[in-house]
BATI-642325 format. One record per residue (C-alpha): y, z, x negated; residue in three letters. Coordinates in steps of 0.1 Angstrom, whole numbers, plus 5000, padded with zeros to 4 digits. Layout:
<sites>
YZXALA/...
</sites>
This chain:
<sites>
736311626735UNK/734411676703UNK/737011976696UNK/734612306699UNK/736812526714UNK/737612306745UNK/734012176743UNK/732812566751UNK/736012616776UNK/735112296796UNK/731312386798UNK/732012726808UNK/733912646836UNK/731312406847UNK/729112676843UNK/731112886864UNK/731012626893UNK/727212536890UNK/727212696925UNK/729912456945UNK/728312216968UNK/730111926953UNK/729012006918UNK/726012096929UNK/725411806956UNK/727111516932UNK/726911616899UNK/723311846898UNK/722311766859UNK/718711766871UNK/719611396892UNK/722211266868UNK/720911066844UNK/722610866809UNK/722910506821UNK/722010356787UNK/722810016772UNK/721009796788UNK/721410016817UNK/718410196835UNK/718610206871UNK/715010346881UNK/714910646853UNK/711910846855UNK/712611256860UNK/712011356825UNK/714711156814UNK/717511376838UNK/720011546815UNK/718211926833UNK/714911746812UNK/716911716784UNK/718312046783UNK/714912226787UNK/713312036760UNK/716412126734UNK/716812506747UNK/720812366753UNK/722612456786UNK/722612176808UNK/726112156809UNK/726112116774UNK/723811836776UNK/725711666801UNK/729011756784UNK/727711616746UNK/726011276766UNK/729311186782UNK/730211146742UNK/726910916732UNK/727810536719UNK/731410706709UNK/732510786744UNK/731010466762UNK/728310626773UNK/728110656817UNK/726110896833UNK/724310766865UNK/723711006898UNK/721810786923UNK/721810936955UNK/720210816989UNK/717610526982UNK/716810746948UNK/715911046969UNK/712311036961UNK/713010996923UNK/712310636921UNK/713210296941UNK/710110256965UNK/712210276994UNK/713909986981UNK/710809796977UNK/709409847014UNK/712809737026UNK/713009447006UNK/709709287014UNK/710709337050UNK/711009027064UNK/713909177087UNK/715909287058UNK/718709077044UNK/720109217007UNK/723609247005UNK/726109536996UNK/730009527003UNK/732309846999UNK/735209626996UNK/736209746962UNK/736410126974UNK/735510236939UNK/736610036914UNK/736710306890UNK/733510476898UNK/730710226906UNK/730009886895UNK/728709686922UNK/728409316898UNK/725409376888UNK/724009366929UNK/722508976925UNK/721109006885UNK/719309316893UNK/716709166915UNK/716008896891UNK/715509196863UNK/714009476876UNK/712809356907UNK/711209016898UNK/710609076863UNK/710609456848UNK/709609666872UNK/706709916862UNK/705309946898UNK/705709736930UNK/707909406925UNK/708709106942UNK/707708776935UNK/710808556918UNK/710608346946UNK/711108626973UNK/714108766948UNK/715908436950UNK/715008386982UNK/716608676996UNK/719508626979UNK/720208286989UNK/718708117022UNK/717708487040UNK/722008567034UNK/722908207044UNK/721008237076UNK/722208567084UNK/726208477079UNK/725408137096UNK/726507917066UNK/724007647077UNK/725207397046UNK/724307617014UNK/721507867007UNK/718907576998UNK/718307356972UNK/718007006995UNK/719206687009UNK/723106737024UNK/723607117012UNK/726407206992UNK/725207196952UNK/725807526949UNK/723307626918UNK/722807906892UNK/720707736864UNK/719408086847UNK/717208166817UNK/714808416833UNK/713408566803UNK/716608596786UNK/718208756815UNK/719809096808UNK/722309366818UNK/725009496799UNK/726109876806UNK/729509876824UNK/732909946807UNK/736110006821UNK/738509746817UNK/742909746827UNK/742209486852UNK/743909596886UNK/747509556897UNK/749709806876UNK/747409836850UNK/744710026868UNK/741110036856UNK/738209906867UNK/734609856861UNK/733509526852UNK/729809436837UNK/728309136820UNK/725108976818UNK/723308736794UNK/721108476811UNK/723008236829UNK/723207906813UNK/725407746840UNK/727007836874UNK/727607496893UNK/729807526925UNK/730007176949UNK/728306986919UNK/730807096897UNK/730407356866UNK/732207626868UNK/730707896846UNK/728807776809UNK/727408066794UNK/728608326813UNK/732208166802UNK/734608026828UNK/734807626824UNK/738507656841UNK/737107436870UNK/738307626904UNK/736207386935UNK/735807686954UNK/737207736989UNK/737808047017UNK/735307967042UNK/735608117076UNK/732808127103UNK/729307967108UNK/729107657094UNK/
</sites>
């Protein structure tokens, strides 16, 4: 990708499509954004690659074309649609401190190679609870949502709470040391098919029935876990 001649063919056939309602709709460089390392998912609008490119007199195509090469090719650009209509995550906020609103996300792995949904239960803690330039939520309300609001709503009546007769389920964290790594594609499906994974620093110990199971974000080889099915 660094050769110039296929650098200039590739961006003028982007060019040439700027028009197509999936480039246009999907990939629009003024609402694609470089994900950076550790990743931003609320980037202001004079960070969009269409900033960029005004600011250096480049093509925007270029700009997108030369960021896809940034941290030698491990750089991932990041197009939020729907919540991030508005340029910024309040809807999120005003859903989240509804008290009828449960947070949760499942695609079912649809796209494996294109999102990276691991992130869904550290990002409240971050950004939500802790970095946020703007409305957060309180850590408590973070946890909380996360953990007794879900158990409730899925009717696991024996976990979600740290008390008497629950199930020791327990994340013991280090809150200030808590951070997001950018995702990377790994060869971790069936046949050798990629994937997105993502790590984090900031969890000390993941304890499942009492038992560790996680030490420093590091598998302990101890497998208590079980497929539960219905309320319980």
């Amino acid at each position: 990708m660094r050769d110039p001649g296929l650098r200039a063919r590739l961006v003028s056939e982007r060019e040439a499509l700027a028009d197509d309602p999936i480039v246009s709709g999907f990939m629009d460089p003024a609402s694609t954004f470089q994900l950076g390392d550790p990743p931003q998912y609320e980037p202001g609008p004079g960070t969009s690659l269409a900033a960029q490119a005004r600011r250096a007199g480049l093509s925007k195509w270029e700009v997108l074309y030369d960021a896809l090469l940034d941290d030698n090719g491990r750089e991932l650009l990041n197009s939020p649609v729907l919540n991030f209509s508005d340029g910024n995550l309040d809807a999120d906020h005003e859903m989240l401190v509804d008290p009828n609103t449960a947070f949760g996300l499942g695609d079912g792995g649809a796209h494996a190679g294109q999102t990276c949904d691991a992130s869904t239960t550290t990002f409240p803690l971050t950004h939500w609870a802790r970095d946020r330039d703007g409305d957060r939520l309180s850590l408590e309300t973070a946890a909380h949502k996360m953990t007794g609001v879900t158990a409730a709503l899925y009717g696991l009546g024996d976990r979600g709470r740290l008390a008497p007769g629950m199930v020791a389920d327990v994340n013991l964290i280090d809150f200030e040391s808590l951070d997001l790594r950018r995702p990377e594609l790994v060869a971790g499906l069936p046949g050798g098919a990629s994937r997105l994974i993502q790590r984090c620093d900031g969890y000390v110990s993941t304890i499942k029935s009492g038992r560790e199971i996680l030490r420093n974000g590091e598998t302990t080889g101890d497998l208590p876990g079980e497929l539960i099915r219905g309320m319980r």
